[in-house]
C-alpha positions in Angstrom: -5.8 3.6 -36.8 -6.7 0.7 -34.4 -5.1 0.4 -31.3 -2.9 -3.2 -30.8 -5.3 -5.0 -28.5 -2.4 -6.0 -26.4 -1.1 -2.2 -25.7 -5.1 -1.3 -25.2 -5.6 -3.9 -22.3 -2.4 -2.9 -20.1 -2.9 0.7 -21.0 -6.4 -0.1 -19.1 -4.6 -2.6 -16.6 -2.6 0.2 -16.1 -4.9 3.0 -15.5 -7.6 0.6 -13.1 -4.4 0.2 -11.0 -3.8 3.9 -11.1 -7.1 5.4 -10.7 -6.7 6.4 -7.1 -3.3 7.8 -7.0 -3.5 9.6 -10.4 -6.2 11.3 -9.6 -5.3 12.4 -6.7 -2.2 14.2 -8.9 -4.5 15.2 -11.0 -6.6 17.3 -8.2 -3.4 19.0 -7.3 -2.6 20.2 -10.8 -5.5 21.4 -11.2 -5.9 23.6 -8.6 -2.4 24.8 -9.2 -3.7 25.7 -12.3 -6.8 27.1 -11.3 -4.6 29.7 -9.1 -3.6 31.2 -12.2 -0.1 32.2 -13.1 2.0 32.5 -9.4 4.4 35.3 -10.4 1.4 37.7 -10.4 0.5 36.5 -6.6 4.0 37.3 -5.2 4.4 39.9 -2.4 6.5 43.4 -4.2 9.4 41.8 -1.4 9.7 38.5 -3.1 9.0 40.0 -6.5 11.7 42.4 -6.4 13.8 39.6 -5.4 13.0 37.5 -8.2 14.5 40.4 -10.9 16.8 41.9 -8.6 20.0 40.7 -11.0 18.4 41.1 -14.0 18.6 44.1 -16.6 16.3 46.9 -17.1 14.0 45.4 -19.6 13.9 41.8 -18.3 12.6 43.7 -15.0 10.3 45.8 -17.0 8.8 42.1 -18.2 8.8 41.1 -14.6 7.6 44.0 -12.6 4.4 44.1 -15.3 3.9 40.2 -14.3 1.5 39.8 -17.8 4.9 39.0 -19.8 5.4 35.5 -19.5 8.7 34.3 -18.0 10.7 30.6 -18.8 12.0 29.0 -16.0 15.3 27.1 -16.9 16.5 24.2 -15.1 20.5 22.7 -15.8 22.5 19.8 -15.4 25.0 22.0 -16.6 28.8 21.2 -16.0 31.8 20.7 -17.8 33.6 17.3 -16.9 30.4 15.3 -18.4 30.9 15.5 -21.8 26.6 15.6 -22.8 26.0 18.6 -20.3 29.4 20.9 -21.6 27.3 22.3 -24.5 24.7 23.3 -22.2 27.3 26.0 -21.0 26.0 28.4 -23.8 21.9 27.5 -23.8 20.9 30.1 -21.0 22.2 33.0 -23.2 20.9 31.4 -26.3 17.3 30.9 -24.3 17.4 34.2 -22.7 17.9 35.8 -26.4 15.3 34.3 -27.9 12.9 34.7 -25.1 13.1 38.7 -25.4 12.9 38.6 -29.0 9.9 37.0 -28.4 8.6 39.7 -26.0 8.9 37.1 -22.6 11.9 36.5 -20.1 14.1 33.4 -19.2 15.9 32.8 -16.1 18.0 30.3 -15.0 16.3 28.7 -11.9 18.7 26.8 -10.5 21.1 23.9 -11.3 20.9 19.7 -10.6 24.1 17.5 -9.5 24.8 15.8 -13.0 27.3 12.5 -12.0 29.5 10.4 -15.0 28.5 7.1 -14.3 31.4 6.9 -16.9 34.2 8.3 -14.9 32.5 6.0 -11.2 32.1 2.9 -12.9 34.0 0.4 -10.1 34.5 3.1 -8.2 33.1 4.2 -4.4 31.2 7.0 -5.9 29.0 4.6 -8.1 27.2 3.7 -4.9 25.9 7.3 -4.9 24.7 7.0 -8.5 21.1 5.9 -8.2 20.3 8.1 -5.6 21.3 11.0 -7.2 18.6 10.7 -9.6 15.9 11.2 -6.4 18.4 14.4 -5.4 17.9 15.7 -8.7 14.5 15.4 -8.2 14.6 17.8 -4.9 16.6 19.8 -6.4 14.6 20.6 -9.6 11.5 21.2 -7.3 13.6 23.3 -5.0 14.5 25.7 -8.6 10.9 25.5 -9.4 9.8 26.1 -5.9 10.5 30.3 -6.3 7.3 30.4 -8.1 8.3 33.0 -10.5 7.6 31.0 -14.1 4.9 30.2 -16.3 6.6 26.9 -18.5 10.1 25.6 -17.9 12.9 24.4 -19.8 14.9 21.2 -19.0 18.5 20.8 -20.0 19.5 17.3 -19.1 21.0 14.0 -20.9 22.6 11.6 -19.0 21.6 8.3 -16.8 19.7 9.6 -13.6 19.5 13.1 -15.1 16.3 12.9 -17.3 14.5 10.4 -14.8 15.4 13.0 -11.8 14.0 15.9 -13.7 10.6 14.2 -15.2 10.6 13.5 -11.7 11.2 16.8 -10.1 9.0 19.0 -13.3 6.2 16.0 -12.0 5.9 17.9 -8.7 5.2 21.2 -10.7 2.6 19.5 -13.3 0.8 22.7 -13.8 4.0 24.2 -15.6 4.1 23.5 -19.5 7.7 22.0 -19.9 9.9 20.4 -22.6 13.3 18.7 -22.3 16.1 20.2 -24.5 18.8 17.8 -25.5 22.2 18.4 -26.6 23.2 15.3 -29.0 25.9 12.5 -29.2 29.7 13.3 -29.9 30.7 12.6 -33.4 31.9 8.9 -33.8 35.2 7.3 -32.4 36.7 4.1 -31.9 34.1 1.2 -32.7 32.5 0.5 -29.6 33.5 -3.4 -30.8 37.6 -2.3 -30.8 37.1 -0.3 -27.5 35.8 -3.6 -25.9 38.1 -5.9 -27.6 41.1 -3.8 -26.1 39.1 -3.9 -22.4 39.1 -7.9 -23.1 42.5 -8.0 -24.1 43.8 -5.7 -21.0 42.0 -7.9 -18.5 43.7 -10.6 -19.8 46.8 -8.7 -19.0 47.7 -9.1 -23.9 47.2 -5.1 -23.0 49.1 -2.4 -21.2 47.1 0.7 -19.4 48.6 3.2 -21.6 46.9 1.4 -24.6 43.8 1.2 -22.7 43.4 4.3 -21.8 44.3 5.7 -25.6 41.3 3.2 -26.8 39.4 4.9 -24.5 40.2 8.2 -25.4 39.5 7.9 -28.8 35.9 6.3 -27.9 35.0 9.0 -25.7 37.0 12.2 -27.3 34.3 14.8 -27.6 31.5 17.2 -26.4 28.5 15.5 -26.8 26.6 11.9 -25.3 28.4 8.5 -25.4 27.5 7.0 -28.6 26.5 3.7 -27.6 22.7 3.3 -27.0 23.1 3.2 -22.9 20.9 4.8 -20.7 21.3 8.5 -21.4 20.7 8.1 -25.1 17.8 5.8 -23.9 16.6 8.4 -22.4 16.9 10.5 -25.1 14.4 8.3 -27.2 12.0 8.4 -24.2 11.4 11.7 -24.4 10.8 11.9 -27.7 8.1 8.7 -27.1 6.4 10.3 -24.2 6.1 13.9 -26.4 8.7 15.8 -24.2 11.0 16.5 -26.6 10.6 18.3 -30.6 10.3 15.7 -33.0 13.8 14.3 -34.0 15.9 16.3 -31.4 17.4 13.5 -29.7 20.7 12.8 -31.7 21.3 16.4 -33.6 24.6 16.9 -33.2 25.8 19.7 -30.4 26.9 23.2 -31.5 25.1 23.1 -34.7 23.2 25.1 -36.4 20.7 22.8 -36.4 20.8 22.1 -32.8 20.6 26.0 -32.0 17.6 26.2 -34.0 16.1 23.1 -32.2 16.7 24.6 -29.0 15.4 28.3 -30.2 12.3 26.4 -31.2 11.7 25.0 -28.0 11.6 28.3 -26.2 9.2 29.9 -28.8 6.9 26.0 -28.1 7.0 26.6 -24.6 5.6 30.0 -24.6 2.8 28.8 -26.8 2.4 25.8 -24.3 3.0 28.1 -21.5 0.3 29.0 -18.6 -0.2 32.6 -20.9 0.0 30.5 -24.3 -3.3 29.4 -26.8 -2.1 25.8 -26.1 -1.7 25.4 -22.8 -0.2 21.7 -22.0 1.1 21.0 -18.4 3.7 18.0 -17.7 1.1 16.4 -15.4 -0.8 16.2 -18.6 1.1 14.8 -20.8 2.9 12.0 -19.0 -0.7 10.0 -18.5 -0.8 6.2 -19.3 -0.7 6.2 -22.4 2.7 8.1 -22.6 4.6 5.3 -19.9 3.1 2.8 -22.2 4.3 4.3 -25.5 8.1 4.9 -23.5 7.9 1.0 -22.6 7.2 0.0 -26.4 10.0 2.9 -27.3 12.5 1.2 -25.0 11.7 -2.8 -26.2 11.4 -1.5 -29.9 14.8 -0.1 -29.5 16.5 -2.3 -26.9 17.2 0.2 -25.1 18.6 0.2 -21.1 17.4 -2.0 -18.3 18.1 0.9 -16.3 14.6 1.8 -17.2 12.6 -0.5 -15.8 13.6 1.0 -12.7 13.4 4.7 -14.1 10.3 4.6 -15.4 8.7 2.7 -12.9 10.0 5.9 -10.6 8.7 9.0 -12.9 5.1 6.7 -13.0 4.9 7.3 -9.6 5.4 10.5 -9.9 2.8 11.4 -12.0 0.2 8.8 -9.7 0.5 6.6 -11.8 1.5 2.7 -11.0 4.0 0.4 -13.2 4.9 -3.2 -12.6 7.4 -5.3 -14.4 4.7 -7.5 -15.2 3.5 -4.2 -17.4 7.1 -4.5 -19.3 6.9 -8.1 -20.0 3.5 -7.9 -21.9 4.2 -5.2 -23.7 7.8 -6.6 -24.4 5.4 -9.8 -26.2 3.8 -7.9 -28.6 6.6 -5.5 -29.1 9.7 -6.2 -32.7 12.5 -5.1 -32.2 13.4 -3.1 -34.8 17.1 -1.2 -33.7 20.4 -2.6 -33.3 23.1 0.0 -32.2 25.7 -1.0 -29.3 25.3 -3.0 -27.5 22.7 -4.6 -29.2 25.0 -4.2 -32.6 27.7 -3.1 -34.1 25.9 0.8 -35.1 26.5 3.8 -32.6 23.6 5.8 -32.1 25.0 8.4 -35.1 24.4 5.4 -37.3 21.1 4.8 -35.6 20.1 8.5 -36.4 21.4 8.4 -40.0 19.1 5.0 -41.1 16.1 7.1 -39.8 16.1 7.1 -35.7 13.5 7.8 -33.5 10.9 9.2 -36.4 11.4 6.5 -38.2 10.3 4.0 -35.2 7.3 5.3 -34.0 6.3 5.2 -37.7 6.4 1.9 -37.9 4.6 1.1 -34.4 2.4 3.4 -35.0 1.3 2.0 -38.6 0.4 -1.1 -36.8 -1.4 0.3 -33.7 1.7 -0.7 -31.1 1.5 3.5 -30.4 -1.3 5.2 -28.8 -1.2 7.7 -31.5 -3.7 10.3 -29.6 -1.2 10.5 -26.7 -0.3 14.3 -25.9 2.9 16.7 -26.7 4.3 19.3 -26.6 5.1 19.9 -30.2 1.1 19.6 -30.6 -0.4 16.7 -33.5 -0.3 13.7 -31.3 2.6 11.2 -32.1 2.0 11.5 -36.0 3.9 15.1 -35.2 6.9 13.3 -33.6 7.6 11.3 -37.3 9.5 14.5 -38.8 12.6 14.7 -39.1 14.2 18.2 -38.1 16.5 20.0 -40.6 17.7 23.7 -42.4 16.3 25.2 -45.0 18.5 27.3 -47.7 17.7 30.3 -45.8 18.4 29.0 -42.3 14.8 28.6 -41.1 13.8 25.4 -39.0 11.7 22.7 -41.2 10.2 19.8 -40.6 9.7 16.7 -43.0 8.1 13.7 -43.1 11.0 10.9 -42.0 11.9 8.7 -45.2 9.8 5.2 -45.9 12.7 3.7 -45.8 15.6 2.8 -43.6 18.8 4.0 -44.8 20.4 0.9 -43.6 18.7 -2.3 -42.5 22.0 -3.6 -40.5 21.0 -0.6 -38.1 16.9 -0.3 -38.9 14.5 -2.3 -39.9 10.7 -1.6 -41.1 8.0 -3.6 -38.9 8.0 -6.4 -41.7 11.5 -7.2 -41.4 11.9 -6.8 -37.8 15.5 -8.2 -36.1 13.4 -10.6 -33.2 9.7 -10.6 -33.2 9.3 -9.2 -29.2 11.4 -7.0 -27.2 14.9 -6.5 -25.9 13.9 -7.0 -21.9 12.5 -9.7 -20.6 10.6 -10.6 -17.2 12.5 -13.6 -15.3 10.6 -15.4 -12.3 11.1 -17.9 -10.2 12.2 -19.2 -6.9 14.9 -16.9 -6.5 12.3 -13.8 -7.1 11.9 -11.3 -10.1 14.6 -10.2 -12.1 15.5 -8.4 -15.9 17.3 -9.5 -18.1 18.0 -7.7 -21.7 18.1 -10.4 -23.5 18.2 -8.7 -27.2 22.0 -8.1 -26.3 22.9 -11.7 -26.1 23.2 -14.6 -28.6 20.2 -16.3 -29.0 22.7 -19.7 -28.3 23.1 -18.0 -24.6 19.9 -17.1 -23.6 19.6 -20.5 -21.3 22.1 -21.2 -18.9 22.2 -24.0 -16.5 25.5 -24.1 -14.5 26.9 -24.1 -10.9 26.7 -21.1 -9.0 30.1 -19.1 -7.9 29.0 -16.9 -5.0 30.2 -13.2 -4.7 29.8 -10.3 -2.5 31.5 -7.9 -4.6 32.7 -7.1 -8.0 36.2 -6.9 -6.9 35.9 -10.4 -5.5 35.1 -11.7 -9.3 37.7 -9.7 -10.5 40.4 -11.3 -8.1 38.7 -14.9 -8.6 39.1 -13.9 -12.8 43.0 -12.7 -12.2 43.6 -15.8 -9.7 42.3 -18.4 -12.8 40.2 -20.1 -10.2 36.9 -19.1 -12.9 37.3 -22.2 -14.6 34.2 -24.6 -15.9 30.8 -23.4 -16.4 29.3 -20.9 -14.0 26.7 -18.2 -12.9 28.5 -15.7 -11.1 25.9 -14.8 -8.4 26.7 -11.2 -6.9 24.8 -10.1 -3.8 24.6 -7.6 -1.3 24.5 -4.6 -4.4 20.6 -4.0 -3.9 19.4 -0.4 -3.2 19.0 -0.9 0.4 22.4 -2.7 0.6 25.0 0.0 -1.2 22.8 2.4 -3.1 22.7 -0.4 -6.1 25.8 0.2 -7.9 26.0 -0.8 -11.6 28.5 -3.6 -11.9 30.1 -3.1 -15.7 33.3 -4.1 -14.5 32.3 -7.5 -14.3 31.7 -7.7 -18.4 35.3 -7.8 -19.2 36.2 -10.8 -17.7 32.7 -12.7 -18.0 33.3 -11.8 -21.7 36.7 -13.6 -21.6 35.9 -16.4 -20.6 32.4 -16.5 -22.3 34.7 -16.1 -26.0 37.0 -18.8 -24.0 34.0 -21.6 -24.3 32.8 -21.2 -21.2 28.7 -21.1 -20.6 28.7 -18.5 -17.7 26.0 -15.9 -16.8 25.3 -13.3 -14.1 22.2 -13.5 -11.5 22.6 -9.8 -9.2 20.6 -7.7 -7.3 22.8 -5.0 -8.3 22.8 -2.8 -12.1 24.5 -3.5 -15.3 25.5 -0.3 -17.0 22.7 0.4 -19.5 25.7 -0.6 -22.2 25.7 -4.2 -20.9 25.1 -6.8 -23.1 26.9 -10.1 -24.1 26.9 -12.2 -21.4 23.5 -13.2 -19.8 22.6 -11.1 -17.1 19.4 -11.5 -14.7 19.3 -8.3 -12.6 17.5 -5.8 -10.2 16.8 -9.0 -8.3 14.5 -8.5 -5.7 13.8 -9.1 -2.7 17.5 -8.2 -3.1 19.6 -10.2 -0.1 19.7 -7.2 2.5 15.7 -8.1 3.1 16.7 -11.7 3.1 15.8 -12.8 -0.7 16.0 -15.7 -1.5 19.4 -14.7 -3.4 21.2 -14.7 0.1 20.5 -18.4 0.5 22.4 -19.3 -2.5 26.1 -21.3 -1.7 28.7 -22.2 -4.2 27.8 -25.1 -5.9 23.9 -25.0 -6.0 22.4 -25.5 -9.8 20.6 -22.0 -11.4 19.3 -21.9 -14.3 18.3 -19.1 -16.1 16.3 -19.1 -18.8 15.6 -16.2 -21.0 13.4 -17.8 -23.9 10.8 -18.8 -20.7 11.3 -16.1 -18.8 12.5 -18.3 -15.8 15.3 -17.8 -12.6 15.3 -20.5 -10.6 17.7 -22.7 -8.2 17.7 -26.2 -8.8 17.5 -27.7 -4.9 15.8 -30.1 -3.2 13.0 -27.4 -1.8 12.8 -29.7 1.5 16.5 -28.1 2.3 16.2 -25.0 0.4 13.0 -24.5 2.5 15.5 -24.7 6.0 18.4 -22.3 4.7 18.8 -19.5 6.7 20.0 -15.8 4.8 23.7 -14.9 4.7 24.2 -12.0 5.9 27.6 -9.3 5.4 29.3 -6.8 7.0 28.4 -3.6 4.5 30.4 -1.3 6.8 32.5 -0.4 4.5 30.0 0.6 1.8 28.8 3.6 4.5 31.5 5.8 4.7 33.9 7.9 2.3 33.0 9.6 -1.1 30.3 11.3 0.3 28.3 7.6 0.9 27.9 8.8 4.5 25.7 11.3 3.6 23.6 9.0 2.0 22.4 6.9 4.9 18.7 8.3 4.6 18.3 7.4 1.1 19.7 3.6 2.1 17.4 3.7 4.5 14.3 4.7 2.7 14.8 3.1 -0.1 12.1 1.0 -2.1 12.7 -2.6 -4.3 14.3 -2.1 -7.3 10.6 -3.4 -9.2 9.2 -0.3 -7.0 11.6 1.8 -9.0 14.1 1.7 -6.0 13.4 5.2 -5.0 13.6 6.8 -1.7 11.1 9.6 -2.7 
């Protein structure tokens, strides 16, 4: 199998950039590993403290320190609907660990926010950072020492990226990410939108709002729209974190029990004491970010990842520019459509053939470095089975069918829905933004219009309720950078840009704030950076100037005489307001620290 020529020269790009920083990781893991297994090292003190709550033959395991011992690590709570099954994996994990002859422990717990229930909200300002506290939290459960592989029980937007993150600090420890699967289907992600549309239009009350959305989100289980956390579902499954097909297996199956089972019998094999030792740090090389970014343009998957990814990179020492997306991106087909890319919910998605069924395909024409490590062993070939039960109950794996089961949903490489990738790179003279473009109409993808100048969502909102959004527009949004409120996602805004986008209007979006990973329709250039806090070039935008965005070029650019562009001064704004209440006070350090959004906007 040759290697696309493309995916071999960023892969290198890559890995020049990264030589210094990775192996510098690398040293560290390796001595780490040289150490030896850490539990055996402890002083009796510690050690006795380590077992103190456990029963008499978990602490025979532990006392002997040659029985190997999982270290489990959950985003376990009960409002989010994803992480409410995970309520029952400890005992499950800890079972199947002694009948295996090792021990499990819980190590500690991660801060697991709905994005979902904040959306337009105070607490959304607190959503990206989470993702770098989940990080310090996961190294503060690993930090005990007491474990020779780990388990990761985490689904949702800054979960996953917080603990590849946080396991990345530990990349000596043999770990695999344990999913828990998307509710079973609801209301069309199309109604549940079209009743959003009509109630900002005031054509629909609150009550029937709020029973649209309770029959789209009505179960334990992910979202089913392909946003961020089922995004990052795919991406560990790419980057060979996850057992082949385990992504979208329903929860509280029998199935998804014997998924999870399996895991804990992989890890001990994988583990420190196990014949096939494979640490984190190990895995996640180049060629595992590369094979994530070609998972996420194959799939159009969410533009929250191009700041996520960019983040868990850096973790492992490794260094990713949006320049790395946009190449990859060109010799990337998109080959899924599932919501908001489509009409299909990621159950749909799963049923045509899922994630086996597209690294098939890139793989079968070299878009896939197929020698890449995981955990399941077998390179990426491995990760092309599909996971099911046998008559007997026993966990088997097939080969994924040739064909999709539905072509509206999945299509092979030959057929693909757009020749390149759902994300796109925008430059210009109003900086570097993203924009996923495989969510909106091809008709849309160039906008030229006057710009209507914002500060907030709310202040669209009220413009939107007021009728003063009339005529062609870009909505320009400001001040929602990372350094400015914590970089909220602004999904409130797609109602009414969606109105009066179905109205006739041409209108688009240009923010240095998020889009919910389930943004899509109207054309949206985001993460903007330098984001208007440092003075970009977004802050010297008025009402009235000429943008045009252009998605086919991959342009973002104010049409001004550059003489008198060249003398604006930066608007500046009182962000007060944005520092205090819901916690955001506590935040100020992150604000502070905080890098660009093409950095990965991370304060770690």
């Amino acid at each position: 199998m040759i290697l696309n020529a493309r995916i071999g020269e960023v892969t290198e790009r890559i890995r020049l950039r990264s030589r210094d920083g990775r192996a510098r990781y690398l040293e560290h893991m390796t001595a780490e590993i040289e150490r030896g297994p850490t539990r055996a090292r402890l002083g009796c003190a510690n050690l006795a403290h380590g077992f103190a709550a456990c029963g008499p033959e978990a602490k025979h395991r532990l006392a002997a320190t040659d029985a190997p011992n999982v270290g489990i690590v959950t985003a376990y709570n009960d409002m989010l609907s994803a992480h409410r099954p995970y309520e029952r994996y400890p005992a499950l994990i800890r079972a199947e660990a002694e009948r295996r002859g090792a021990t499990a422990q819980v190590a500690g717990g991660v801060p697991a926010m709905c994005d979902g229930v904040t959306q337009g909200e105070p607490g959304m300002e607190l959503s990206l950072f989470s993702r770098d506290v989940i990080a310090m939290a996961t190294g503060v459960a690993l930090s005990h020492r007491m474990f020779d592989g780990a388990l990761m029980l985490g689904i949702c937007d800054k979960i996953v990226p917080g603990l590849v993150i946080g396991a990345l600090a530990f990349g000596h420890l043999p770990t695999i990410f344990v999913p828990s699967g998307p509710m079973p289907s609801g209301l069309s992600n199309g109604e549940k939108n079209r009743v959003r549309q009509l109630y900002a239009e005031g054509k629909a009350t609150k009550a029937e709002l709020l029973e649209a959305e309770s029959k789209s989100y009505h179960a334990p289980g992910t979202c089913t729209f392909y946003g961020t956390a089922n995004t990052n579902q795919m991406l560990m499954e790419f980057m060979g974190l996850h057992l082949p097909g385990a992504s979208f297996v329903s929860p509280d199956t029998a199935l998804r029990d014997a998924l999870t089972r399996a895991a804990v019998g992989r890890v001990l094999e994988i583990g420190s004491r196990g014949e096939a030792f494979t640490p984190i740090g190990a895995v996640l090389d180049e060629r595992a970010f590369v094979d994530g970014i070609v998972g996420l343009m194959a799939t159009g998957g969410s533009t929250n990842h191009t700041l996520h990814l960019v983040a868990m990179a850096r973790a492992a020492g490794i260094a990713l520019t949006w320049d790395d997306f946009a190449d990859l991106s060109a010799v990337t087909p998109l080959l899924a459509r599932a919501y908001p890319n489509g009409a299909a919910d990621v159950n749909a998605f799963r049923d045509a053939g899922g994630v086996p069924f597209v690294i098939r395909e890139l793989l079968a024409d070299g878009l896939l470095h197929a020698d890449a490590a995981t955990v399941w062993g077998g390179g990426l070939a491995a990760q092309t089975e599909v996971p099911s039960l046998d008559e007997a109950g026993n966990l088997i794996f097939t080969p994924v069918d040739r064909r999709s089961a539905d072509t509206t949903v999945l299509r092979p490489l030959a057929e693909p829905f757009e020749a390149t990738g759902g994300l796109e790179l925008l430059t210009g003279n109003l900086g570097r933004a993203v924009i996923k473009s495989s969510a909106v109409r091809p008709d849309r993808r160039v906008i030229e219009a006057p710009a209507r100048v914002f500060a907030s969502q709310e202040e669209v909102r009220r413009a939107f309720e007021a009728g003063e959004l009339t005529g062609d527009f870009v909505a320009v949004v400001r001040f929602q950078g990372p350094k400015a409120n914590g970089m909220p996602e602004l999904h409130k805004l797609t109602p009414p840009l969606g109105v009066l986008q179905d109205r006739g209007q041409k209108v688009a979006l240009v923010t240095d704030g998020r889009m919910s990973g389930a943004s899509g329709k109207v054309p949206a250039a985001i993460h903007l950076t330098p984001e208007a806090v440092d003075g970009g070039p977004i802050a010297r935008l008025r009402d009235g100037d000429l943008v045009r965005l252009d998605a086919v070029a991959g342009r973002l650019e104010v049409l001004v005489d550059p003489a008198e562009w060249a003398t604006r001064a930066p608007a500046t704004a009182d962000l007060s307001a944005n520092q205090w209440g819901v916690g955001r006070n506590l935040f100020a350090t992150f604000r502070h620290a905080v890098g660009s959004a093409e950095e990965g906007a991370s304060s770690l």
